[in-house]
DRENPA-3360 file (N, C-alpha, C; in nm, 2 decimals, always signed):
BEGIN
1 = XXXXXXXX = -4.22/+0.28/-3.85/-4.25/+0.30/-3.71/-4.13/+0.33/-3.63 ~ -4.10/+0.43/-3.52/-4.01/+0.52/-3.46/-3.96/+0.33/-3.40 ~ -3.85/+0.35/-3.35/-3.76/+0.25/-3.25/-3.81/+0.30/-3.09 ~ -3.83/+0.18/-3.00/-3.85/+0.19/-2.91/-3.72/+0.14/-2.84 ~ -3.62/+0.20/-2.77/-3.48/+0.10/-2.68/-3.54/+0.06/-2.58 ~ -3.51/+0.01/-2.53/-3.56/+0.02/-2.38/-3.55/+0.08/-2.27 ~ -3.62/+0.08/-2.15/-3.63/+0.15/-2.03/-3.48/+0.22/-2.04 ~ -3.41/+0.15/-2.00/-3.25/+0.18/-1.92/-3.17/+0.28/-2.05;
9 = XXXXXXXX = -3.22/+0.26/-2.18/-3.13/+0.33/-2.28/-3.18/+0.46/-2.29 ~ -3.09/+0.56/-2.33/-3.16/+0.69/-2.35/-3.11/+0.75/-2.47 ~ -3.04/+0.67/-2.55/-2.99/+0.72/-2.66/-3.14/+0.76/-2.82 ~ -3.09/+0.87/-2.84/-3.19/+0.96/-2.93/-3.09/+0.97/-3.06 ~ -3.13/+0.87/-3.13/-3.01/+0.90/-3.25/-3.06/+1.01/-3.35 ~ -3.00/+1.08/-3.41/-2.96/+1.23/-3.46/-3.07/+1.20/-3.62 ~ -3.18/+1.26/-3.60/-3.28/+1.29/-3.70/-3.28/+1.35/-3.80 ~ -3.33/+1.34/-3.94/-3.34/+1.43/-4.05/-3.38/+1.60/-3.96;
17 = XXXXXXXX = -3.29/+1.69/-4.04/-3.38/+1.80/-4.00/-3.38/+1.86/-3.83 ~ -3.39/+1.95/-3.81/-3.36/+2.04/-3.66/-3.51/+2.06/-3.61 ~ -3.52/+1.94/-3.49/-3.65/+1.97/-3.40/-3.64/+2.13/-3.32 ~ -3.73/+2.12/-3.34/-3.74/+2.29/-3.24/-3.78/+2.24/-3.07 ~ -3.80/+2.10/-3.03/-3.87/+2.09/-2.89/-3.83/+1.96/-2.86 ~ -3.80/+1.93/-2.72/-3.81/+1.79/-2.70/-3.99/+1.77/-2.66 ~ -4.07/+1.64/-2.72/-4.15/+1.62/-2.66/-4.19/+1.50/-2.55 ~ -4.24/+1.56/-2.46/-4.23/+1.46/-2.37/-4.36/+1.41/-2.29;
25 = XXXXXXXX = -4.40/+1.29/-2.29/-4.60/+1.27/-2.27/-4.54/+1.23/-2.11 ~ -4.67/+1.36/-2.04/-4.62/+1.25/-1.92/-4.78/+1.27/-1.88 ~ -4.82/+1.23/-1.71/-4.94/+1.25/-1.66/-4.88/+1.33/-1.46 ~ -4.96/+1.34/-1.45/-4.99/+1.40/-1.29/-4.93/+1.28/-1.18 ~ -4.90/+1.33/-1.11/-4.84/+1.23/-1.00/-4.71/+1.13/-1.06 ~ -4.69/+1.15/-1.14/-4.54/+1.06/-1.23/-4.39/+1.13/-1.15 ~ -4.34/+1.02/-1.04/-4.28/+1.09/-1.02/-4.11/+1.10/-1.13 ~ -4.09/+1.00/-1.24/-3.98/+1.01/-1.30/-4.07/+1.10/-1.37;
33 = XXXXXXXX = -4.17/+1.14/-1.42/-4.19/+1.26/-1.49/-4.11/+1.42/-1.45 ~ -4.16/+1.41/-1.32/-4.09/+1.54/-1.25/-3.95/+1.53/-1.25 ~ -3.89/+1.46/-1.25/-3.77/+1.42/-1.21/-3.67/+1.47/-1.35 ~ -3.70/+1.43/-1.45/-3.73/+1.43/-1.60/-3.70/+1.57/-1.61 ~ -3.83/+1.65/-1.58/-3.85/+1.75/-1.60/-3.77/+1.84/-1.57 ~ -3.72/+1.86/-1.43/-3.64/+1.93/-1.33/-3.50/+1.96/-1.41 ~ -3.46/+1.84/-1.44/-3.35/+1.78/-1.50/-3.34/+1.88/-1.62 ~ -3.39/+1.86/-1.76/-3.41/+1.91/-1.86/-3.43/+2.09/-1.83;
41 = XXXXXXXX = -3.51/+2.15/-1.78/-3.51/+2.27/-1.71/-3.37/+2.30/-1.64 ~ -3.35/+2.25/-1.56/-3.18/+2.29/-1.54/-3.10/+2.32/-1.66 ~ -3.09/+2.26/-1.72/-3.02/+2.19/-1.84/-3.08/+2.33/-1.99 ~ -3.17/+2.40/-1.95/-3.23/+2.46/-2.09/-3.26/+2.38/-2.18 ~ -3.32/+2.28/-2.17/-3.42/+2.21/-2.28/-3.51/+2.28/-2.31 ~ -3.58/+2.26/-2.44/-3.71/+2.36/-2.50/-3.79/+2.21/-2.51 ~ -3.92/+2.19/-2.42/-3.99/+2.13/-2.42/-4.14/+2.13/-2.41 ~ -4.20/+2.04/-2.50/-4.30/+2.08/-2.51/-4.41/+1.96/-2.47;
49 = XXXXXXXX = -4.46/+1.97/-2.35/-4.52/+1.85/-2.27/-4.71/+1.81/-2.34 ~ -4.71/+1.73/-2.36/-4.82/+1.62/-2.32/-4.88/+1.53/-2.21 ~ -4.97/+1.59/-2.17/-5.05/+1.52/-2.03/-5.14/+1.42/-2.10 ~ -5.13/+1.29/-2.10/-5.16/+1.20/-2.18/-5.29/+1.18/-2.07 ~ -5.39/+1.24/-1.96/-5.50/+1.25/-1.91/-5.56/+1.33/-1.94 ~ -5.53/+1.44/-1.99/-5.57/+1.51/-2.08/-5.61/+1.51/-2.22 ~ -5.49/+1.47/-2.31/-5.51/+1.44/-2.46/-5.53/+1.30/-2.53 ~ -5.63/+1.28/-2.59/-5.66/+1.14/-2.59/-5.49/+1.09/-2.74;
57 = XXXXXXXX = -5.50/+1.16/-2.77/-5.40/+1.16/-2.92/-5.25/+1.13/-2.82 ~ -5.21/+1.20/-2.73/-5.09/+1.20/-2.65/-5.12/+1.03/-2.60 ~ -5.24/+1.01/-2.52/-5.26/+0.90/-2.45/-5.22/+0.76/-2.55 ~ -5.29/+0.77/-2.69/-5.26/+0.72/-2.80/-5.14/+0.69/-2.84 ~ -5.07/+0.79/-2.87/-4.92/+0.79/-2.88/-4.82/+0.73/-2.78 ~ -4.84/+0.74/-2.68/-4.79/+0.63/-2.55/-4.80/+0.53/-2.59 ~ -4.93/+0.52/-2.57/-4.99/+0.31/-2.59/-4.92/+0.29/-2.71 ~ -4.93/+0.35/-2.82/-4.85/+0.29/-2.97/-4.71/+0.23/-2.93;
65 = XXXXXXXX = -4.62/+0.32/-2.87/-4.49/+0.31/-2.84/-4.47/+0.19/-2.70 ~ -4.56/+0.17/-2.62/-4.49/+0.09/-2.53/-4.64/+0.02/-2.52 ~ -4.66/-0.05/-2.59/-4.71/-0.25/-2.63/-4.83/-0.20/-2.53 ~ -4.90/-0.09/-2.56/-5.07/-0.06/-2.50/-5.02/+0.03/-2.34 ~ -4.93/-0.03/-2.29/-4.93/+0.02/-2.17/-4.87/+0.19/-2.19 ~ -4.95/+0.26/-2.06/-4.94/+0.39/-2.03/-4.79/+0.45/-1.97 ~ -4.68/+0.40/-2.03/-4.56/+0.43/-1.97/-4.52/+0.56/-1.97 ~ -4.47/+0.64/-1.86/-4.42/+0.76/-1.87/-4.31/+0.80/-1.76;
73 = XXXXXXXX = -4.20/+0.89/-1.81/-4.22/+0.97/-1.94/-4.21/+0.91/-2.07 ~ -4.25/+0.91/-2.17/-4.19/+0.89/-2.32/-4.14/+1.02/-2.40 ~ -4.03/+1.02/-2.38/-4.00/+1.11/-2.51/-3.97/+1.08/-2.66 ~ -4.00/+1.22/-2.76/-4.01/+1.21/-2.90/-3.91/+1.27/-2.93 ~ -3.78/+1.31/-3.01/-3.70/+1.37/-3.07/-3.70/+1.33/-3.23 ~ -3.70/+1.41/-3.32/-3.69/+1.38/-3.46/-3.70/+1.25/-3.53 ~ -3.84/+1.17/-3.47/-3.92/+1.05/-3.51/-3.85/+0.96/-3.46 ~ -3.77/+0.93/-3.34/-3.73/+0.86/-3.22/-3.79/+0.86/-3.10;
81 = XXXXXXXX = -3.81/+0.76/-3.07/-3.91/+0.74/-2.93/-3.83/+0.63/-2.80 ~ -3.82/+0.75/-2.65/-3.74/+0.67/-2.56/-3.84/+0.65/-2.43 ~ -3.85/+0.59/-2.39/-3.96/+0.55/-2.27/-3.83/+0.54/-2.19 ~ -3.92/+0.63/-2.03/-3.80/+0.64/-1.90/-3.67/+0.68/-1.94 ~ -3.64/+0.74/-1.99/-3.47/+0.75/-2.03/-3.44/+0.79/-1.89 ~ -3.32/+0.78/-1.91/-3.25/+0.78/-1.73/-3.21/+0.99/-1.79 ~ -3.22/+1.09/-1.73/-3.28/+1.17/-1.73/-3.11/+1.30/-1.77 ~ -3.02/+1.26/-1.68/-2.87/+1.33/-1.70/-2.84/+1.28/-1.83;
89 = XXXXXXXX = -2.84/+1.13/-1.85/-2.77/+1.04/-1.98/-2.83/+1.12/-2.14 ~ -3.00/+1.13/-2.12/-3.06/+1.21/-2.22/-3.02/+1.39/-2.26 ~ -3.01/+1.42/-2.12/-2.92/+1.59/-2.17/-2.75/+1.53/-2.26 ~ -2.71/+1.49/-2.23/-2.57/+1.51/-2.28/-2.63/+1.41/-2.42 ~ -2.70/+1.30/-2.47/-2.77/+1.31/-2.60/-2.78/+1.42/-2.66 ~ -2.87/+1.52/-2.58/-2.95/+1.62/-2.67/-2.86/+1.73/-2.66 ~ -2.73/+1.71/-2.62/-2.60/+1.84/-2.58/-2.53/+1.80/-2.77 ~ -2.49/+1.70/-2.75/-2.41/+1.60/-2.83/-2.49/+1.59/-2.99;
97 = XXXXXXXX = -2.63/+1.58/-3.00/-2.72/+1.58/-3.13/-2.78/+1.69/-3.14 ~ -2.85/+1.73/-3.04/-2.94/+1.84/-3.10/-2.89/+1.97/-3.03 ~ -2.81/+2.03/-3.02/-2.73/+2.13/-2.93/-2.86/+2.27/-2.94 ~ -2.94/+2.26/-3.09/-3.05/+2.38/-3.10/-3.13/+2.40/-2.98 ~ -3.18/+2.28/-2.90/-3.30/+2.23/-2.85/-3.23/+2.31/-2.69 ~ -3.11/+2.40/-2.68/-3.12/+2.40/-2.53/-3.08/+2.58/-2.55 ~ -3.18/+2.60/-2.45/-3.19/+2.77/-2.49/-3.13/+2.78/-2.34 ~ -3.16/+2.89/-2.27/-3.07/+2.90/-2.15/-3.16/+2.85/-2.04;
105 = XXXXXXXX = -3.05/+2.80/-1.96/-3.12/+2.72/-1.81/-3.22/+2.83/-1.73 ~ -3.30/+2.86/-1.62/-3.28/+2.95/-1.57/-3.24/+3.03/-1.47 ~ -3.24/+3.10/-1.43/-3.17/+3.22/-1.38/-3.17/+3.20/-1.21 ~ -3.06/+3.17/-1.18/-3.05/+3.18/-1.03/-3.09/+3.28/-0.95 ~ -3.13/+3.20/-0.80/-3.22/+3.32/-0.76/-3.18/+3.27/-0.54 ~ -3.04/+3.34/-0.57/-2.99/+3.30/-0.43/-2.95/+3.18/-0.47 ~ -2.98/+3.07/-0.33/-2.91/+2.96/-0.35/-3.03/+2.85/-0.44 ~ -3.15/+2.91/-0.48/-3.22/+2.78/-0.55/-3.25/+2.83/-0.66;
113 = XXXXX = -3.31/+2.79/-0.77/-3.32/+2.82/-0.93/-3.46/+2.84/-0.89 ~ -3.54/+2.94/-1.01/-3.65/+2.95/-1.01/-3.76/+2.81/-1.00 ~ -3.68/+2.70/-1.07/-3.78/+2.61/-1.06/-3.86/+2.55/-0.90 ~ -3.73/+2.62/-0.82/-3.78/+2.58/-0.63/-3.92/+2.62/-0.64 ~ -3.95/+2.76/-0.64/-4.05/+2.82/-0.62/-4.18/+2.79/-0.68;
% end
């Protein structure tokens, strides 16, 4: 069974084999979800989200990882599991281990990145 650190850790130690995605279960109104998100998107992470209100299997996989409760975000990297990671600390992780996982940020557009809009 994957390691859970805790809240405050974000460390994603370096997996058998080259993940193609970070996955990350969040739900609607989360605001460290967004926060998360923003982050990783600046940064060109290739990520591949789970709305655990949606998917009962995602919802499942939460509860497994954090003792029943609906914690989010959780992320998955190469059968490592981090609940809340503090969100800068986890890019320079995935800069540092998984360098595959970050395709390019996007594209400025004036003074705000596409993700403003």
């Amino acid at each position: 069974m994957p390691e859970t650190p805790s809240p405050e850790g974000s460390k994603l130690p370096e997996g058998a084999g080259s993940p193609d995605a970070l996955d990350v279960y969040w739900r609607p109104g989360c605001g460290y979800c967004g926060r998360l998100f923003r982050t990783l998107e600046r940064a060109g992470v290739v990520v591949r989200r789970f709305n655990i209100w949606e998917d009962d299997d995602a919802l499942g996989f939460v509860r497994a990882h954090n003792r029943g409760n609906e914690t989010v975000p959780t992320v998955a990297l190469a059968g490592h599991v981090v609940t809340n990671p503090t969100p800068d600390a986890l890019v320079e992780e995935i800069r540092a281990e998984h360098p595959e996982l970050l395709g390019a940020p996007p594209a400025k557009v004036g003074r705000w990145s596409q993700w403003h809009r």
